[in-house]
N, C-alpha and C positions, 0 to 999 in steps of 0.2 A: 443162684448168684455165682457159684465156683463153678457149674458146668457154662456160664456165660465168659469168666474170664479165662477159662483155661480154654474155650472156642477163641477168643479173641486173640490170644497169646498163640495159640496154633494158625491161624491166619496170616497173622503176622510172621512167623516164623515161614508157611508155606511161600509168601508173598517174596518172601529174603529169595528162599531157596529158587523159585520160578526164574526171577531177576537175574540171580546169578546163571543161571543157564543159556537166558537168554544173551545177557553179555556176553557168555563164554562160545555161544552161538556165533555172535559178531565177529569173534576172535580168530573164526576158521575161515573167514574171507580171505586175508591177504596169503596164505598158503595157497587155496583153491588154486588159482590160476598158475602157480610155482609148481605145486606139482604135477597140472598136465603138461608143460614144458619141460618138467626135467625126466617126464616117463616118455615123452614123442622125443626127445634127443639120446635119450639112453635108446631107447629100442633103433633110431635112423644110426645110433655110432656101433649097435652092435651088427648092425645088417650091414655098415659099412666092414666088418672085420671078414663077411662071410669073400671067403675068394673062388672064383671058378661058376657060382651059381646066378643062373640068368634069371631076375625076379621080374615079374609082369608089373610092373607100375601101379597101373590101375587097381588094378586086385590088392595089392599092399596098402595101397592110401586109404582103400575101401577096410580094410582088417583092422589098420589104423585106429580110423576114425572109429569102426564097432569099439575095440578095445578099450579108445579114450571115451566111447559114450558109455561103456560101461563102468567106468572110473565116477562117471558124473552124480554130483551129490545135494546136486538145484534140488531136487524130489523132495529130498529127503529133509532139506534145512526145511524145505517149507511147509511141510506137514509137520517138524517138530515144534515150530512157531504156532503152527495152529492148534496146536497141543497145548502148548503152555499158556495159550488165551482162552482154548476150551477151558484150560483147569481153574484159570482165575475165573470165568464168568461161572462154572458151575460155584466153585466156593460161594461167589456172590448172593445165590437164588438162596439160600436159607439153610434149612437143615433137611437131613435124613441124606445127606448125599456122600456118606463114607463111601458105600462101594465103586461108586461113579468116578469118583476122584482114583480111587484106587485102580481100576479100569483106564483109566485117561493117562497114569501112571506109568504101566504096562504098557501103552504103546507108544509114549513118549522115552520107555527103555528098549522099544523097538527102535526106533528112530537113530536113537543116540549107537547101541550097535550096529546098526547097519551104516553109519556114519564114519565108526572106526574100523569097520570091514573095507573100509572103500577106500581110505583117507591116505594109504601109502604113505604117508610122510611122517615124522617123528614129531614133530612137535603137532600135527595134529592128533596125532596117537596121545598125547600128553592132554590137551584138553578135552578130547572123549573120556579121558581116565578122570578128570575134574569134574565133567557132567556126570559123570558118572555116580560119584560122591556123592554129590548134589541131589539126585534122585533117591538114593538109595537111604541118604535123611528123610526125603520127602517120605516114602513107602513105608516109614517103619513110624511115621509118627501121622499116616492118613489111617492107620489101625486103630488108632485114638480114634478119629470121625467118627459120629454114629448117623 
């Protein structure tokens, strides 16, 4: 009966910490598009400073675009999403699934770094630091799971 409520109380508690991620998920939309426009305007006002040097167009837009696609973090929101529903459905299936949880864990702290690797901007820097939190409750109380 106390390994049933303290499963339940840990559910619960997993259930909070998922949500809040995923909220905090939602939070890094209205940045997303702010800072590929203030890294393509930095980078076109620093080429504007360059004087005397003759820049091929094409090949620039081309370096560009590589640079801002490697900035992109579509990927990554959306494997971290599927992360956080992986975790809720395995919870769901019953028992014996600490380790799995704990595995789903780990790569949803891949996610979330590789999220503030890319995110160039401060206040996204600030909610990776929140997910961040978040996870690292989750990891240290999916120990508890048997």
């Amino acid at each position: 009966q106390f390994r049933s409520k303290e499963g339940e109380r840990l559910r619960e508690f997993f259930t909070v910490r998922i949500e809040r991620i995923r909220a905090l998920l939602a939070e890094v939309e209205p940045y997303e598009k702010e800072r590929v426009e203030k890294i393509r305007a930095r980078l076109e006002e620093n080429l504007a400073k360059i004087e005397g040097v003759s820049l091929d167009k094409n090949r620039l837009e081309q370096e560009m675009i590589f640079y801002i696609e490697k900035l992109d973090i579509n990927e990554e929101k959306q494997r971290l999403s599927q992360h956080l529903s992986y975790f809720m459905e395995t919870m769901a299936n019953g028992e014996g699934q600490g380790k799995k949880l704990g595995f789903i864990s780990q790569e949803m702290g891949r996610e979330i770094n590789t999220l503030g690797s890319k995110s160039n901007n401060a206040e996204m820097q600030r909610i990776v630091v929140k997910m961040k939190d978040e996870l690292e409750q989750i990891k240290e109380q999916v120990l508890n799971v048997l």
